[in-house]
C-alpha positions as a Markdown table, in Angstrom:
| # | Residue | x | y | z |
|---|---|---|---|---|
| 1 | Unk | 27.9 | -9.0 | 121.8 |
| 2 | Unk | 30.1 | -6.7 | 120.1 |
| 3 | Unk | 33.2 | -5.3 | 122.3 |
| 4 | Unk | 33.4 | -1.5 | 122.8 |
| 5 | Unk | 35.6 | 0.5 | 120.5 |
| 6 | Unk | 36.8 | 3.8 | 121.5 |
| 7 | Unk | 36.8 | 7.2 | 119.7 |
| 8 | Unk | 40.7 | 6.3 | 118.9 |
| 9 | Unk | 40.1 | 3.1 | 117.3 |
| 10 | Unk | 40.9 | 0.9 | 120.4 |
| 11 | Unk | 39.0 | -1.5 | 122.5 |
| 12 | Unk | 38.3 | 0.1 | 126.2 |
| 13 | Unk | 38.6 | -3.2 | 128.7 |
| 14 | Unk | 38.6 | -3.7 | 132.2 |
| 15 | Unk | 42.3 | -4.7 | 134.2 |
| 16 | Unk | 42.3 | -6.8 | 137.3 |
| 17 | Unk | 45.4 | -6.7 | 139.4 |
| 18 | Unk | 46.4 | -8.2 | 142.7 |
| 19 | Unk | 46.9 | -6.8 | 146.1 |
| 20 | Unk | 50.4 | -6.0 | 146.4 |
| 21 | Unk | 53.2 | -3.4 | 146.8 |
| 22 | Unk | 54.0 | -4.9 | 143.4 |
| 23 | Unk | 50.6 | -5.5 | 141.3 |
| 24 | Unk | 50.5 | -8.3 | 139.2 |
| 25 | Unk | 48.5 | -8.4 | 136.1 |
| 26 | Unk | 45.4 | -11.3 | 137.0 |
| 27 | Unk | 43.3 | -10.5 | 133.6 |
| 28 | Unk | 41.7 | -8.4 | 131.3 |
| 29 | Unk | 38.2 | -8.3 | 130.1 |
| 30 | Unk | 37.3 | -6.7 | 127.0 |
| 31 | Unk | 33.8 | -4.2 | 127.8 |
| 32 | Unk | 31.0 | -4.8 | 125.0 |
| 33 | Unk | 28.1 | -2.8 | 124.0 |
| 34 | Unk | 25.7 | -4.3 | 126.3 |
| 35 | Unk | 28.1 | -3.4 | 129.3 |
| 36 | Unk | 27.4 | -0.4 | 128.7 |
| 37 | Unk | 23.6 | -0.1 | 128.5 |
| 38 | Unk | 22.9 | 1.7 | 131.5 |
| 39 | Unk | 25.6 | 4.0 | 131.0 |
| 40 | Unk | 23.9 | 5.0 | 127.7 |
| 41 | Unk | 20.7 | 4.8 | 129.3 |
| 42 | Unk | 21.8 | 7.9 | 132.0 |
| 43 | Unk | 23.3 | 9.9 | 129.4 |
| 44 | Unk | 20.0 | 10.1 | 127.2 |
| 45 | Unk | 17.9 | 10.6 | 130.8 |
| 46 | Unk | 20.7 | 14.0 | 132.1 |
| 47 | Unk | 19.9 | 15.2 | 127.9 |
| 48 | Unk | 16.5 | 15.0 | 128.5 |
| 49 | Unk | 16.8 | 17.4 | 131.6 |
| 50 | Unk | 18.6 | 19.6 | 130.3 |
| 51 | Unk | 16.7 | 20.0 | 126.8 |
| 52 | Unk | 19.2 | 18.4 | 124.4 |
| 53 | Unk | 18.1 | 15.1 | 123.3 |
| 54 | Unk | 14.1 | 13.7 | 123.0 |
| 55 | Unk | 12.0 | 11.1 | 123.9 |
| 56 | Unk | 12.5 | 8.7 | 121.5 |
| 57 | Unk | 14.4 | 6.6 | 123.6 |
| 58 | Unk | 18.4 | 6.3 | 124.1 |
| 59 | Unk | 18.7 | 3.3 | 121.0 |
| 60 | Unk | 17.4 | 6.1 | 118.4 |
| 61 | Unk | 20.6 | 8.0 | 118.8 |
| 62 | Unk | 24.4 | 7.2 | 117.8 |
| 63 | Unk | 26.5 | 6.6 | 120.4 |
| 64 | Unk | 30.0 | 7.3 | 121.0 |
| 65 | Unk | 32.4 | 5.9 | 123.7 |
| 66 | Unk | 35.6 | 8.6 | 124.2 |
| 67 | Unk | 38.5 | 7.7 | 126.8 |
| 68 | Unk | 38.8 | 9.9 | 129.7 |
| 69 | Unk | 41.6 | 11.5 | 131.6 |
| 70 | Unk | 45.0 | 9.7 | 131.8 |
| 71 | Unk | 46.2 | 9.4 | 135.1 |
| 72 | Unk | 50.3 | 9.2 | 136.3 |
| 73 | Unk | 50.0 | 5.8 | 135.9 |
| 74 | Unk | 49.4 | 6.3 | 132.2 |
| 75 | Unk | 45.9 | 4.5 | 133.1 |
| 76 | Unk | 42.8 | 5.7 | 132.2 |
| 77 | Unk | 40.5 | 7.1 | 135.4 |
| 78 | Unk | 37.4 | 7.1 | 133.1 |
| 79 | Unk | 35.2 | 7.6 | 130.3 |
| 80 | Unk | 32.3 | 9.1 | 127.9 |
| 81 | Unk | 29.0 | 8.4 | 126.4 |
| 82 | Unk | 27.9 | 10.4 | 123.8 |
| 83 | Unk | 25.1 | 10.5 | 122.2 |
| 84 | Unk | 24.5 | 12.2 | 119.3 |
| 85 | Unk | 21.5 | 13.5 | 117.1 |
| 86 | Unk | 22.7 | 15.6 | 114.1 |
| 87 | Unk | 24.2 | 18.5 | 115.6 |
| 88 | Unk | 22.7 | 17.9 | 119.0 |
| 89 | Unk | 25.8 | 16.3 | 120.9 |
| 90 | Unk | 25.2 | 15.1 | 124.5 |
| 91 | Unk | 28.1 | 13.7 | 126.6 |
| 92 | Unk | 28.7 | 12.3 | 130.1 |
| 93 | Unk | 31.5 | 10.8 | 132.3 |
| 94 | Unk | 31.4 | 7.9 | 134.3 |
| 95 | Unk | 33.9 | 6.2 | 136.4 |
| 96 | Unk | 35.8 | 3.1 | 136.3 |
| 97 | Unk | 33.1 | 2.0 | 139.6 |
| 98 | Unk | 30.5 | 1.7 | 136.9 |
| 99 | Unk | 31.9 | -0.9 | 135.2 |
| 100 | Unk | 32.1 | -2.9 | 138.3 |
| 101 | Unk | 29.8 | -6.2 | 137.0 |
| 102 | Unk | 32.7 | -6.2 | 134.0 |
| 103 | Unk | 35.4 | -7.0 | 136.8 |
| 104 | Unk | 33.0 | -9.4 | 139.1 |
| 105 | Unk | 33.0 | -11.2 | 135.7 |
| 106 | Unk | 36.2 | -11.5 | 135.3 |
| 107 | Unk | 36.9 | -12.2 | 139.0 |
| 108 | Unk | 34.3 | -14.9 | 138.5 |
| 109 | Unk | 36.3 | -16.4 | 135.5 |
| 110 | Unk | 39.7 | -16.4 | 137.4 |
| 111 | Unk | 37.6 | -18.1 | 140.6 |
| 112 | Unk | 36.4 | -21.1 | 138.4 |
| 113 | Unk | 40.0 | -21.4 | 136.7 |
| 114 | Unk | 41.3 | -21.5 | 140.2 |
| 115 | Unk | 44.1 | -18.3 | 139.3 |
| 116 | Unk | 42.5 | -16.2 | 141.9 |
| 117 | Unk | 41.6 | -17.4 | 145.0 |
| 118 | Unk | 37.4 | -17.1 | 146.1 |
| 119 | Unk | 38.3 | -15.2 | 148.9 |
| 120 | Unk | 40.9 | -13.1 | 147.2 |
| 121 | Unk | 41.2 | -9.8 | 146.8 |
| 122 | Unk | 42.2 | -7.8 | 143.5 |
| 123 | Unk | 41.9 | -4.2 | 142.4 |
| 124 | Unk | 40.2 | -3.2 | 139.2 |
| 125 | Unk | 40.8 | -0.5 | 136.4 |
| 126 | Unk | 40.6 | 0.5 | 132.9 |
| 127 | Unk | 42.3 | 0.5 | 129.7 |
| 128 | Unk | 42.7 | 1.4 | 126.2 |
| 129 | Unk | 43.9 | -2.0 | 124.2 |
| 130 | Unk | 45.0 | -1.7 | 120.9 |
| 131 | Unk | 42.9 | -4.6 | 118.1 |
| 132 | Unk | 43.8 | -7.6 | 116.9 |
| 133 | Unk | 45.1 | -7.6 | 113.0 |
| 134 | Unk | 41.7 | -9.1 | 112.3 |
| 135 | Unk | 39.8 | -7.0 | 113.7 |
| 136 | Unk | 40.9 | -4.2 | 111.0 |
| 137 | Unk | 40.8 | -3.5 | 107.8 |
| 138 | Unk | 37.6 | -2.9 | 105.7 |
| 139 | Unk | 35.2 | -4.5 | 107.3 |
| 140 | Unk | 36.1 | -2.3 | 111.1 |
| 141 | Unk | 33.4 | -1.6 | 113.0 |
| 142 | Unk | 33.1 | 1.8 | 113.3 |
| 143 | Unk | 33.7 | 3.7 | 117.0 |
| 144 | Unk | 29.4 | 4.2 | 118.1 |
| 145 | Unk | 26.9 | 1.8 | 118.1 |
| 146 | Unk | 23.2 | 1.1 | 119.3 |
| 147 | Unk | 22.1 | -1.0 | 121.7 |
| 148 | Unk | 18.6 | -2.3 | 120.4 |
| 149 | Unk | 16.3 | -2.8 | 123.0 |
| 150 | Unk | 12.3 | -1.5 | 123.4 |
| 151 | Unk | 10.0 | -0.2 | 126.1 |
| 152 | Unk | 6.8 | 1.6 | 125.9 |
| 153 | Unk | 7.1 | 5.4 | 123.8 |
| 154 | Unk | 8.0 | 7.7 | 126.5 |
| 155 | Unk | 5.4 | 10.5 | 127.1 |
| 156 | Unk | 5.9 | 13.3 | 129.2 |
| 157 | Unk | 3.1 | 15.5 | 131.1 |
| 158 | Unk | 3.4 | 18.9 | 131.0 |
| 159 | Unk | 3.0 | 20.5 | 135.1 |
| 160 | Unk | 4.5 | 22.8 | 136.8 |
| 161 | Unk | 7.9 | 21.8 | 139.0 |
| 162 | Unk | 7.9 | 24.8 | 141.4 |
| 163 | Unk | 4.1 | 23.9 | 142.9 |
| 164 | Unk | 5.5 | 20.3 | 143.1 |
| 165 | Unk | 8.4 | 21.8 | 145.4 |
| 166 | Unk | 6.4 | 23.9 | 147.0 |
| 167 | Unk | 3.6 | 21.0 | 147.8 |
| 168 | Unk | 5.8 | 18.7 | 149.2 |
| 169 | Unk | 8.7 | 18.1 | 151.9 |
| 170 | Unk | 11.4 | 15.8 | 152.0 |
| 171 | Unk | 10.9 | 12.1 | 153.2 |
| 172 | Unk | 13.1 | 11.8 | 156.1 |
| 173 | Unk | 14.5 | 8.9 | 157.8 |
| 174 | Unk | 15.3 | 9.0 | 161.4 |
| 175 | Unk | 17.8 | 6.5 | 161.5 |
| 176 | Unk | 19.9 | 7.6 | 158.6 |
| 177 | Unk | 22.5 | 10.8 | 158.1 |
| 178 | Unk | 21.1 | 13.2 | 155.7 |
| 179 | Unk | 22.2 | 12.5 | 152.5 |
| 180 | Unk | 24.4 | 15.5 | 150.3 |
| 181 | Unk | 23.5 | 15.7 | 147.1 |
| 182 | Unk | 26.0 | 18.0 | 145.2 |
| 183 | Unk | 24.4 | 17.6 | 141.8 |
| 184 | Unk | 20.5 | 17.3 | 142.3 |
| 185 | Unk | 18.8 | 14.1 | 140.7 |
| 186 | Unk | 15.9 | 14.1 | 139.1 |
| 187 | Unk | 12.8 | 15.2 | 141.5 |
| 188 | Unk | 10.7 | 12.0 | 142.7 |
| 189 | Unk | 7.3 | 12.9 | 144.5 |
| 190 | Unk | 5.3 | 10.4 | 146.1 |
| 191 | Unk | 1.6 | 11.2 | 146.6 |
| 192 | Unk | 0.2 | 11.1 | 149.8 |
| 193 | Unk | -0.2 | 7.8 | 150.9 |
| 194 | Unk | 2.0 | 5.9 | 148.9 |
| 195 | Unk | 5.1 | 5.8 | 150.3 |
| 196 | Unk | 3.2 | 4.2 | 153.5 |
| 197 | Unk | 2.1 | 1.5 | 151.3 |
| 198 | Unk | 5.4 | 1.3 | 149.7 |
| 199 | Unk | 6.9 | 0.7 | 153.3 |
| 200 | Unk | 3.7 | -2.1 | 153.9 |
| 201 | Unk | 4.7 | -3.9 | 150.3 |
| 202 | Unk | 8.4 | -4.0 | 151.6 |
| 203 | Unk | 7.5 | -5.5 | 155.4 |
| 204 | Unk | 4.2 | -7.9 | 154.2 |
| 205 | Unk | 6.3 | -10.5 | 154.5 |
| 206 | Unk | 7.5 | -10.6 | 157.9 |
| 207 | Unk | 10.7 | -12.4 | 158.1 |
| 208 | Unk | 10.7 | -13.3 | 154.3 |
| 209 | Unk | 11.6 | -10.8 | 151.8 |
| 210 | Unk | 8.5 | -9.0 | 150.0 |
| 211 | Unk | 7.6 | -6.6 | 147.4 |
| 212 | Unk | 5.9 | -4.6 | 144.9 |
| 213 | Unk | 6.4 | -2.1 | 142.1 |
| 214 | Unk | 6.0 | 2.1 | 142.0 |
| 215 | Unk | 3.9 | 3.0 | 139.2 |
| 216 | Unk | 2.7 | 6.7 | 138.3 |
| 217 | Unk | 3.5 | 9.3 | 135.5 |
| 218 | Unk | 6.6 | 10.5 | 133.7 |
| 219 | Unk | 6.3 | 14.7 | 133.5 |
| 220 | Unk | 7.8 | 17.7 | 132.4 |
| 221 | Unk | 8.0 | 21.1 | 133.9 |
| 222 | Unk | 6.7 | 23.6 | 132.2 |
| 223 | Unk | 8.9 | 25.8 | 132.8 |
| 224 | Unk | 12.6 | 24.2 | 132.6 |
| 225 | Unk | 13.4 | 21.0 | 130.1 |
| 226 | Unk | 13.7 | 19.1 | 133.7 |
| 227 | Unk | 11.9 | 16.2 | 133.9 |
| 228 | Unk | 10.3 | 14.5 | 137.1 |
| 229 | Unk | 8.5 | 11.2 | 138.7 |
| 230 | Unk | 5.3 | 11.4 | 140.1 |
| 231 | Unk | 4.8 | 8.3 | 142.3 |
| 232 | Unk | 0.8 | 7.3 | 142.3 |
| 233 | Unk | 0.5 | 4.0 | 143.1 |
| 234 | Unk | 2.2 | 0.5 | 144.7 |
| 235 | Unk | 0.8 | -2.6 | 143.6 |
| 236 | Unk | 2.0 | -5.6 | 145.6 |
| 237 | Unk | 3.7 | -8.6 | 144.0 |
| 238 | Unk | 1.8 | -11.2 | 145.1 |
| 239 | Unk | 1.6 | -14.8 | 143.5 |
| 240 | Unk | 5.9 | -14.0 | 144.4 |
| 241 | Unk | 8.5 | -16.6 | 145.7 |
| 242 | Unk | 9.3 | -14.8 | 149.2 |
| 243 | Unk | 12.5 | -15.8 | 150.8 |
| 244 | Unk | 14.4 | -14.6 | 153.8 |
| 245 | Unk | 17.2 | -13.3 | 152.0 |
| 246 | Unk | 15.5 | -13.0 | 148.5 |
| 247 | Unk | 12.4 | -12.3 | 146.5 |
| 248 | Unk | 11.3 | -13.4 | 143.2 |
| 249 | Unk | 8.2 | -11.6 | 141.1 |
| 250 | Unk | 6.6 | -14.7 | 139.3 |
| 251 | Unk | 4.6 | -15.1 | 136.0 |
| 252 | Unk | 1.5 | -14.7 | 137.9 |
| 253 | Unk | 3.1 | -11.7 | 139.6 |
| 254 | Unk | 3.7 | -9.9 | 136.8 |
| 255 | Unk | 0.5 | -11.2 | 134.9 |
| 256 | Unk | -1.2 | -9.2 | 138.3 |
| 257 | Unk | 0.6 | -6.1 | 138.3 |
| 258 | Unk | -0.1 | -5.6 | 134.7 |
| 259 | Unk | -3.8 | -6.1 | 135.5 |
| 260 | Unk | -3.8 | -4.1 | 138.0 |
| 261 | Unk | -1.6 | -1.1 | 136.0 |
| 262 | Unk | -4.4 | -1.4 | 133.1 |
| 263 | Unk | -7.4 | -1.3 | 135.5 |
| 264 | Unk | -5.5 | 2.2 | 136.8 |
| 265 | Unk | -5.0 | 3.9 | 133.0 |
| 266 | Unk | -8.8 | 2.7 | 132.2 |
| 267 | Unk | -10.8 | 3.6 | 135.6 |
| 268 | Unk | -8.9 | 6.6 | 136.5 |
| 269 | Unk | -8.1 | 7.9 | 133.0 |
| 270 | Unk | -4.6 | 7.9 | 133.8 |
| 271 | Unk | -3.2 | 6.9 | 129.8 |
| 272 | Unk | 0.7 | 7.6 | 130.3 |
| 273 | Unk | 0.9 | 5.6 | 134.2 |
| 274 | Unk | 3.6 | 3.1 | 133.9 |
| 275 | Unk | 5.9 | 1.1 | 136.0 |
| 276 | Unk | 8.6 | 3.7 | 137.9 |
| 277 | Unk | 10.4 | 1.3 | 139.9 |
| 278 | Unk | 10.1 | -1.2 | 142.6 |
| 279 | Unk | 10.3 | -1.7 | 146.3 |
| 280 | Unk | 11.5 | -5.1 | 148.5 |
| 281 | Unk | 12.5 | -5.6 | 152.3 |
| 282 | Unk | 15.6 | -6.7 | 153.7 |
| 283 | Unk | 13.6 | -7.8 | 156.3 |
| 284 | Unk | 16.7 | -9.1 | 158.8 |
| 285 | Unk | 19.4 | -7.5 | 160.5 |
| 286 | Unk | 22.7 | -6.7 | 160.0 |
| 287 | Unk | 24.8 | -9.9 | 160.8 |
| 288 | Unk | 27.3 | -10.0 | 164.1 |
| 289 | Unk | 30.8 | -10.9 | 164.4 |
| 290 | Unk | 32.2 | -14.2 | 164.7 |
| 291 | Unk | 31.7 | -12.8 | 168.6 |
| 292 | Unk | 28.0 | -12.6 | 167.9 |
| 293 | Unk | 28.3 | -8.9 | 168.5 |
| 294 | Unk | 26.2 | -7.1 | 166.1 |
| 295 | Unk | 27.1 | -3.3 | 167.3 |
| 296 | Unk | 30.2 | -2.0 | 167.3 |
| 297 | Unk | 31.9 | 0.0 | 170.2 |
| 298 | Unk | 30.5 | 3.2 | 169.3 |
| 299 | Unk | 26.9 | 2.4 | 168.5 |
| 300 | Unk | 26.1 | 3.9 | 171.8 |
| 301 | Unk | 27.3 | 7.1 | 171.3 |
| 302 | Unk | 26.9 | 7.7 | 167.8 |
| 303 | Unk | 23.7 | 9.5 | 166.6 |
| 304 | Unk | 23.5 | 7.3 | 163.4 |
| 305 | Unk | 24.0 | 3.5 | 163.2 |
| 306 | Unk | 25.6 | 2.7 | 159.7 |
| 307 | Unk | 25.3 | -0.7 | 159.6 |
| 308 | Unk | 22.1 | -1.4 | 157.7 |
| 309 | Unk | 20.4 | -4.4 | 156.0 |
| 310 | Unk | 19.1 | -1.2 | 153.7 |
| 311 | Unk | 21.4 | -1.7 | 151.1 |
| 312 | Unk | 21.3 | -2.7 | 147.3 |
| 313 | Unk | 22.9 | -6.0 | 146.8 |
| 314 | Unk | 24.7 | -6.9 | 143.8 |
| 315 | Unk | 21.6 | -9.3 | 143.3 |
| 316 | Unk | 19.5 | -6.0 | 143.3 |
| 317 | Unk | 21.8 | -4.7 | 141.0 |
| 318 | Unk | 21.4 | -7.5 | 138.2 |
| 319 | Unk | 17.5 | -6.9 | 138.8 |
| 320 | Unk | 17.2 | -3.9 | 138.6 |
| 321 | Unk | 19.1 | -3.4 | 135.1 |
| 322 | Unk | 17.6 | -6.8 | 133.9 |
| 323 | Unk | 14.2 | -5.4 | 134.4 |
| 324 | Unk | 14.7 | -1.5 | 133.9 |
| 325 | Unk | 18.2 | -1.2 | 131.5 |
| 326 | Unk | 16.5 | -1.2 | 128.5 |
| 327 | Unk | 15.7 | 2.6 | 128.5 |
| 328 | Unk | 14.2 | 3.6 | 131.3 |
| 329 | Unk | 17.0 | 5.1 | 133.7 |
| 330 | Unk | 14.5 | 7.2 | 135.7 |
| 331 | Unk | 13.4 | 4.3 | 137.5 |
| 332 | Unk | 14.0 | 3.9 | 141.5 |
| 333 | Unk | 14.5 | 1.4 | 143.5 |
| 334 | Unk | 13.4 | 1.3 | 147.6 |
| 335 | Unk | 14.6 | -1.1 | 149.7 |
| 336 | Unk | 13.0 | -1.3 | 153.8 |
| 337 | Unk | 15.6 | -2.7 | 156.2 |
| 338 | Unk | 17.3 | -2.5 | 159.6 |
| 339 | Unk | 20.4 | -1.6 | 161.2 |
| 340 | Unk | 22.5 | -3.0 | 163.6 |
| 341 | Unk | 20.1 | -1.3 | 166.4 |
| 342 | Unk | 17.5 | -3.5 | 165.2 |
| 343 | Unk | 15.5 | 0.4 | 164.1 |
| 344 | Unk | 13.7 | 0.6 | 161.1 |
| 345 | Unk | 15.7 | 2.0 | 158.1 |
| 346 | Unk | 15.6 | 2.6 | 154.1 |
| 347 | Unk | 17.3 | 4.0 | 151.2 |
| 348 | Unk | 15.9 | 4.9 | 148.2 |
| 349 | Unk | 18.7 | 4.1 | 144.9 |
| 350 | Unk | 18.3 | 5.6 | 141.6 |
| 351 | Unk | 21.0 | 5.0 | 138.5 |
| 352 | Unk | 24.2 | 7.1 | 138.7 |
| 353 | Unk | 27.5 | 6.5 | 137.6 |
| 354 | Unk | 25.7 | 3.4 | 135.5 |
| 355 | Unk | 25.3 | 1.7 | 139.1 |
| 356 | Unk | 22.3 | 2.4 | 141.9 |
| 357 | Unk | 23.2 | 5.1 | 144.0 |
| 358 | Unk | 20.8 | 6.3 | 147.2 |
| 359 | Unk | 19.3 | 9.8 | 146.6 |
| 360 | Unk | 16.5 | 11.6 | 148.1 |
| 361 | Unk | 12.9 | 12.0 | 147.4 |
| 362 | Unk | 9.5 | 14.1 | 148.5 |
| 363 | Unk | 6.2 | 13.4 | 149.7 |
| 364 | Unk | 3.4 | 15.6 | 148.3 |
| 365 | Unk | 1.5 | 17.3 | 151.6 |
| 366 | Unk | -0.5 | 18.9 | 149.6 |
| 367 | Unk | -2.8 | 18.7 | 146.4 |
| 368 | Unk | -0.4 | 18.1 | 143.3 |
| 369 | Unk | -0.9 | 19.9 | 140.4 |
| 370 | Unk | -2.5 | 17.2 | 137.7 |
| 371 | Unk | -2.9 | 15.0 | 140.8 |
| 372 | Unk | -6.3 | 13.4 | 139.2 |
């Protein structure tokens, strides 16, 4: 895979230093194109909100990686993706936190070579590296590059966004502080019904971890370039390798859905319904203390418990980009657990920052417009 090369000709990498008053230098790992998919991915989903790039799919346009702002410590705090049609130019900043897997593979490297300790601790951040001598000359690789991967043509149904809003509510969860959402995603709306069987998919398999997939329709207001998911369906993966602390979609599990996500396009003339995400339980609860205490001192008191088996693993991580980082960033991920009150809880993630971050979603209460 070809490493990153930034807008001023050098290689952006990823630093890993140790814990001390004094960091020490532990290793360096150089970020390549595929590091960066998701990252790309986002940036062509926020241009297709706001009108500036098409559907084609982010591997149709140029990309550009730029370095960010310089901090005191003459290190960089982040970076760009651009993309790039012609004079259309789209760009957006992410964090050193989205290159996170970059560092847990270097960390990984340093484990096996026995430099950093399993247990140990190490902070992580980024840097523009001149090249090698070989790696100029002629035959440079230029500063943008595509990452070529493929996924069903994105099409967008035209409805309008305000009688979504003004049809729906906001799915709350009682055992969970209200999210703030500064920036608003992009709107998700469930239709009735489905978020119930999302919640049934996610506990099917009582101790064991279980699952399914979201499918339903990509559209576009018709008022605003903004783009939204309508939820229609959850097909169950069955034929699936349930675990307690893990679930794995087989052949025959996919071979199902598929089925299943044909049968839905054919018998209810639904064309553009596709795959929009997923859903799984963490069906156990929070771990206790070497005390066996599970709740801490102020459980009692507080009004939310934030200890919760609700949250995306690193595991969900790789899955979810393995399965939906090849150009589809709009897709969510909801995962059913419990916190340290043994109540029933759930966040639902979406991309951000090229990493899954929880954000809101509504529930349709009434008709939808385009809703057959």
């Amino acid at each position: 895979m070809k490493h990153v090369i930034l807008s001023n000709g050098e290689h952006l990498a990823v630093d890993l230093f140790s814990k001390a008053e004094e960091p020490k230098l532990l290793g360096r790992e150089t970020v390549t194109l595929g590091d960066l998919a998701l990252a790309r991915d986002e940036t062509w989903r926020e241009a297709l909100r706001v009108g500036k790039l098409d559907e084609r799919g982010p591997q149709e346009f140029a990309m550009r990686v730029l370095p960010g702002k310089i901090a005191k410590s003459g290190r960089m705090e982040d970076y760009l993706i651009e993309l790039s049609d012609g004079d259309e130019v789209y760009q957006r900043r992410f964090t050193i936190f989205s290159l996170a897997p970059v560092a847990r593979r270097r960390a990984a490297a340093l484990i096996e070579a026995e430099t950093l300790p399993e247990d140990g601790a190490y902070h992580y951040g980024l840097s523009s590296i001149p090249r090698s001598p070989s790696e100029n000359g002629e035959g440079e690789i230029k500063p943008s590059g595509k990452v070529i991967q493929r996924s069903e043509p994105l099409v967008l149904e035209e409805a309008p966004l305000a009688e979504f809003l003004a049809g729906s509510e906001l799915i709350p969860c009682e055992t969970a502080e209200p999210l703030e959402e500064p920036q608003p995603p992009m709107p998700v709306f469930f239709s009735p019904g489905v978020w119930e069987a999302a919640r049934d998919a996610a506990r099917r398999g009582g101790e064991n971890e279980s699952g399914g997939v979201l499918t339903g329709r990509l559209m576009r207001d018709t008022a605003s370039p903004e783009i939204f998911l309508k939820v229609d369906a959850c097909i169950e993966a069955e034929f699936a390798d349930e675990q307690k602390l893990s679930v794995t979609f087989s052949g025959e599990s996919w071979a199902k859905i598929r089925e299943v996500l044909r049968f839905r396009r054919k018998r209810m003339n639904r064309p553009n319904e596709r795959i929009l995400g997923a859903v799984h339980g963490h069906n156990f609860l929070p771990s206790a203390n070497a005390d066996g205490v599970r709740m801490c001192e102020a459980c009692a008191a507080a009004k939310y418990c934030g200890r919760t088996t609700a949250a995306a693993s690193t595991d969900d991580f790789q899955w979810h980009a393995s399965v939906f980082g090849g150009g589809q960033p709009w897709a969510i991920s909801v995962i059913w657990g419990y916190n340290a009150r043994g109540e029933d809880d759930w966040k639902l993630y979406h991309v951000s920052d090229a990493t899954l971050e929880a954000r809101t979603a509504r529930r349709m209460v009434s008709a939808a417009p385009g809703s057959a």
